[in-house]
Each structure stands twice: as C-alpha cells, then as structure tokens.
C-alpha positions in Angstrom: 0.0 0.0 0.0 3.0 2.5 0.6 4.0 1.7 -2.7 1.1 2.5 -4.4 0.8 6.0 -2.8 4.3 6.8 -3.5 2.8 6.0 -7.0 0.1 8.4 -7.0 2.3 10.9 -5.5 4.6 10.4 -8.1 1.9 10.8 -11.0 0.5 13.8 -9.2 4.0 15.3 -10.0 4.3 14.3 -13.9 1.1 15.7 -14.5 1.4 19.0 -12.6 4.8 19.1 -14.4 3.1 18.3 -18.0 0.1 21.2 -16.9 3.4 23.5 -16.0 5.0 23.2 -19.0 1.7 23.4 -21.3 1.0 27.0 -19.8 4.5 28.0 -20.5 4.2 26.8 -24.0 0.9 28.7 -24.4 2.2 31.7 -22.6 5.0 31.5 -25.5 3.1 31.4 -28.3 0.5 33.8 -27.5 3.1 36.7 -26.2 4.8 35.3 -29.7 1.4 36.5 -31.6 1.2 39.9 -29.6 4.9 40.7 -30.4 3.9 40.0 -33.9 0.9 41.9 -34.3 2.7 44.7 -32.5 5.4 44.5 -34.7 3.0 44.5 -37.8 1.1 47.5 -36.2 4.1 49.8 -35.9 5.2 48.9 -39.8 1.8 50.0 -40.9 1.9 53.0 -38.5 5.1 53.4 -40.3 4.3 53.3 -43.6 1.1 55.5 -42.9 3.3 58.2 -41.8 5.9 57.9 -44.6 3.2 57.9 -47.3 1.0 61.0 -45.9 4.0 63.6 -46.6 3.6 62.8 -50.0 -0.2 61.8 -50.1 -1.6 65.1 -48.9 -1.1 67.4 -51.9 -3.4 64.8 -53.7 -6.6 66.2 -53.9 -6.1 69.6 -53.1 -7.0 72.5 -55.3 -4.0 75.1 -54.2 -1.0 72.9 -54.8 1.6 75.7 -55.8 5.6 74.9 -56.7 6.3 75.7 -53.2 5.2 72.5 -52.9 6.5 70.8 -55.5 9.9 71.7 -54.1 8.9 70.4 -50.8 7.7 67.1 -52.2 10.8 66.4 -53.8 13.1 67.7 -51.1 11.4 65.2 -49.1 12.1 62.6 -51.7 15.4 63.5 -52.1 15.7 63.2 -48.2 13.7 59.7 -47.7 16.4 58.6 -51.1 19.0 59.2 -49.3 18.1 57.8 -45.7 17.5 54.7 -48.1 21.1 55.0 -48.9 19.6 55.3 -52.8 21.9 57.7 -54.6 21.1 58.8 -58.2 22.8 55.9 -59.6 20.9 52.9 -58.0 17.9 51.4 -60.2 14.5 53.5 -59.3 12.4 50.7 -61.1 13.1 48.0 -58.9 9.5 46.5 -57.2 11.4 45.8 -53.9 13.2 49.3 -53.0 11.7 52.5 -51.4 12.7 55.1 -53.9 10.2 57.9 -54.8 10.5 59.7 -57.7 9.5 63.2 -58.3 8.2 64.4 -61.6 6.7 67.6 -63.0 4.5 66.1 -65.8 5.5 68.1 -68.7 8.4 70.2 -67.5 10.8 68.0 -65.8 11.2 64.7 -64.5 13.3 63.4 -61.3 13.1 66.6 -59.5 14.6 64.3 -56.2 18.0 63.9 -57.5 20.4 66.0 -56.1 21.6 67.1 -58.9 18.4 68.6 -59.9 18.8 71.4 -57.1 19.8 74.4 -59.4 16.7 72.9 -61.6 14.2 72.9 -58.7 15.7 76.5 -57.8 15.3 77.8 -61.9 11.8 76.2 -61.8 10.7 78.1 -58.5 11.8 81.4 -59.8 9.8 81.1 -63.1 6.7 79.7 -61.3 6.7 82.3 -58.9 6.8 85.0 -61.3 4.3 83.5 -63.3 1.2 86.2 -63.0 -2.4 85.7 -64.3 -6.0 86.3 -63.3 -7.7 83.1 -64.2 -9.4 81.1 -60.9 -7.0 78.2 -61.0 -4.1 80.2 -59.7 -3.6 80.6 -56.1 -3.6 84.0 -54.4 -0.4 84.7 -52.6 -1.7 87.1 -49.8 -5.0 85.9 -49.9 -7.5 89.2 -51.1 -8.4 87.8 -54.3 -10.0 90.8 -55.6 -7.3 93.2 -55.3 -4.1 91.4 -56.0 -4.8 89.7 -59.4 -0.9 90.0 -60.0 0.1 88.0 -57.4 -1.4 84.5 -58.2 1.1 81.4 -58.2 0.1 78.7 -60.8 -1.8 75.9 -59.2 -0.8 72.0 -60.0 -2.3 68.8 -59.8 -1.0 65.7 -57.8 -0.8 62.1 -58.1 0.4 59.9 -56.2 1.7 55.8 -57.4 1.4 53.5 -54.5 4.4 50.3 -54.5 2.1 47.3 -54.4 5.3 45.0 -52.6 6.5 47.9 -50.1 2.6 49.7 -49.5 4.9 53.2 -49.4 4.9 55.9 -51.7 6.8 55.2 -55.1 6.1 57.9 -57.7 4.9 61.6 -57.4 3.5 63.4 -60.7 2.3 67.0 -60.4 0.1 68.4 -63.6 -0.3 72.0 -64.6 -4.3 72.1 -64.7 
C-alpha cells in the first residue's frame, strides 16, 4: 500500500509538471502572436506616416511649386536615408525610392543634382502672373491682388504594391 501512494504521488508530480510546462508553451506562443501583431502595427503605422507627406497634396486645389519643391526635397531626403543615390535602379518592385516628376516640365526633381533645376523652376513659377481662378492667391485678397497668383498643379500619387509606401509623385499644370 505504501508503494502505491508513493505512486500516485509520483503521478501527481508528472502531471502538474506536464500542466506546467503546457501553460509555459501557451504563454509562449501567444506573447509570440502579440509581439507580432505589434510588430506588424508599428510597420503599418510606419508606412502611414511615410506615405501621408507625399499623399496630402493629392486632392487639393492650391498645390503651388512651393510645394512641388517640398515634395521632392522630401524625396530626395527619404532617397538618401535609403542609402539610394542617383545611380541605383528607381524601377526596382522591392526598394523605397520615390521619384518626383513635374508632368511636362521636368522629371526626377529628387535627385540631387536637380537642385539648381528645382531653384530655376521656383523662380519662373513664382513670377508667373495671371488672373484666371485656377491660380492661387499669394496674400489671400483675391479681388485686389490679381498679380500676385502662383500657378496651381495637380497631384498624383503611385502606391508600390510590394513595399505599400509611396513610389512615384506626378504633379500636372491644370
């Protein structure tokens, strides 16, 4: 009889042992899922945040070649973070270079050798005058300063179907 509850004592022990170890394996893999969601949360967070600098001229009605320039500095910037120079292939499916282009006048405005370009194309936009309603207003009273209206552009933006950031940036003339 001593035996045999040594026995169960010993059973009782395996199987709170086996019960032990089953909650530590389910601890792991479900602390394993939340790192992963997490993980994928913070890339999408990520990419939302890279792709709305870029996004946010689409759509709007007052895009001028101020911000033209500032859409491709911020190429040029998010290039180089990249470690893409001017060199490396812009076509590839798998990278995260944006390109820049002003549909008609120039393309590649992000490449740093584009800079004196960027600067030549500011100072003829700018001076650019007219009274028709798709030009922007620089100080903002419409009906007195019909001199002073900047060109107004049109934006699209190309979304990378493998990365899900920001690829391509073409701004019309309307």
């Amino acid at each position: 009889m001593e035996n045999a509850s040594k026995a169960l004592l010993m059973a009782a022990g395996v199987l709170i042992g086996v019960l032990i170890l089953s909650l530590a394996v389910y601890l792991f893999v479900s602390f394993g899922a939340t790192s992963a969601e997490l993980h994928q949360s913070n890339e999408e967070k990520n990419i939302n945040e890279f792709n709305v600098q870029f996004t946010q001229y689409e759509g709007k009605s007052d895009v001028t070649i101020y911000d033209i320039v500032t859409v491709a500095s911020l190429a040029r910037s998010s290039n180089e973070y990249y470690g893409y120079d001017d060199d490396n292939d812009s076509n590839s499916s798998n990278n995260f270079y944006v390109t820049v282009n002003f549909v008609g006048r120039e393309n590649n405005l992000q490449r740093k050798d584009k800079k004196d370009k960027l600067t030549e194309l500011l100072t003829e936009e700018s001076l650019t005058t007219n009274t028709d309603e798709s030009y922007h207003t620089i100080s903002g009273n419409s009906t007195t300063d019909t001199n002073n209206r900047l060109p107004t552009y049109r934006c699209e933006t190309t979304i990378n179907t493998t990365t899900g950031r920001v690829c391509r940036i073409n701004f019309y003339k309307k």
